[in-house]
C-alpha positions, 0 to 999 in steps of 0.5 A, a space after each residue: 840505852 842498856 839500862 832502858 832496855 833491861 827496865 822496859 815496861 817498869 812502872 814510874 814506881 819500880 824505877 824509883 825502887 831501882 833507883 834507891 837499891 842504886 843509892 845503897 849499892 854505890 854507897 857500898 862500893 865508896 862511889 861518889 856518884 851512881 854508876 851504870 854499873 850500881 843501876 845494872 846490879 839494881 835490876 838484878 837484885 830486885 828482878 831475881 833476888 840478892 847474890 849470895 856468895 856465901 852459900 856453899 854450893 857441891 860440885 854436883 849442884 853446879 854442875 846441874 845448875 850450869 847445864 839447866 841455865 845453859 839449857 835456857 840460853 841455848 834453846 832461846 838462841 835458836 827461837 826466832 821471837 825470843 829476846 836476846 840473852 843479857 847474863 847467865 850466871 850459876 852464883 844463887 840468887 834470892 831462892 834461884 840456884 841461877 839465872 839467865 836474864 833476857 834483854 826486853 828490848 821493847 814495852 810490849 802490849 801484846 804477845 803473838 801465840 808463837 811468841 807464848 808458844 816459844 816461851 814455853 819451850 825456852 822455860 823447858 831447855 834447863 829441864 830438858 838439858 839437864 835430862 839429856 845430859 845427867 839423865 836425871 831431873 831435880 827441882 829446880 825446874 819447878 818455877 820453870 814447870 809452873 810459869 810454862 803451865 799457866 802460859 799453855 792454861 792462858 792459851 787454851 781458856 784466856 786467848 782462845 788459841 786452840 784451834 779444837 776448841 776454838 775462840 773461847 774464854 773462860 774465867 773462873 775467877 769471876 764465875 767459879 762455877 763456869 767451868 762446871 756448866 760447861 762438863 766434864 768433857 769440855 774440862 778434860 779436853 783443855 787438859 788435853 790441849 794443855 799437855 799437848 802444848 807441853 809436850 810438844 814444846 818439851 819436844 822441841 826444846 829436846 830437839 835444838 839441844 840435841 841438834 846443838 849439843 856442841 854450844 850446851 856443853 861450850 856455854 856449860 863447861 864456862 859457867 863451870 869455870 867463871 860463873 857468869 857469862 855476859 851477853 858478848 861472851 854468849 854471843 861469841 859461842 855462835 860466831 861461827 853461825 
């Protein structure tokens, strides 16, 4: 059942792939069979990239690192549409410094404008947190930036989601030149409701994390110290709540 959840909406050949890092994974470890466990660090290795536990790392990266996934986390908890956190971990991954990997517990065909909307501000927490807490920003928020931007950009000119602009669709793939008949204007008004959507889900993000300061530094400062952090252990930070 785990393993379903974490691979919903892989199609019949990335299941296959999976299935063959399996092979190789329980090969190495000696084990006569694949295990749950061989399949789970499958996933992780093709969704996010091969552990590298050889790449030295300072104290001032990990510290970042631990306050910029924790940041995700924290924010998502609090965002009624987003799924379940199923691991954070400051060991680098492929090109990422860190993860949080999210449990989809369903193969989705569509997604609500709330639902975009909250991706967005949980893409910003790692941004925001480490704002708020090192009052200063690296780049390791790009792939954050980028992926929050095309979603807000999908809204406004694929979804017709503004409620300016109204039900609108543009494609500049398949007319290049669409953009350009409709004026300038009308192009720096979706400029407008793209950063207007950013903003507004930066805020937000700035707004849980300052109102749950106590559960960033909690899920940071243990990132600091054991370097992945399950699903349970995530969830006993908000026992209380």
């Amino acid at each position: 059942e785990s393993i379903a959840e974490d691979t919903a909406g892989f199609t019949g050949a990335e299941l296959a792939n999976i299935l063959n890092e399996s092979a190789i994974i329980a090969t190495k470890f000696g084990h006569e069979v694949i295990e749950q466990s061989d399949i789970e660090e499958a996933v992780k290795k093709v969704t996010v990239g091969l552990e590298k536990h050889n790449r030295v790392i300072s104290d001032k990266d990990k510290k970042l690192t631990a306050y910029h996934e924790a940041g995700h986390a924290v924010v998502s908890w609090y965002l009624p549409t987003q799924t379940e956190v199923k691991e954070i971990s400051i060991i680098p991954r492929g090109m990422a410094g860190g993860y949080t990997m999210y449990r989809p517990t369903e193969d989705k065909s569509f997604m609500s404008k709330s639902e975009m909307q909250e991706n967005i501000i949980s893409l910003l927490g790692g941004r925001v947190a480490e704002k708020l807490i090192l009052d200063d920003i690296s780049t390791g928020a790009s792939n954050d930036i980028e992926v929050a931007t095309q979603i807000a950009k999908d809204m406004i000119i694929k979804y017709g989601m503004s409620e300016n602009l109204g039900p609108i669709s543009i494609n500049t793939e398949k007319d290049p030149y669409q953009m350009e008949l409709l004026g300038d204007r009308f192009e720096d008004s979706i400029g407008a409701e793209i950063k207007q959507l950013i903003d507004t889900a930066y805020y937000q993000a700035q707004k849980i994390l300052s109102e749950h300061m106590d559960k960033l530094e909690q899920v940071a400062t243990t990132l600091m110290r054991q370097e992945i952090i399950s699903a349970e252990e995530f969830e006993a930070f908000f026992e209380e709540e």
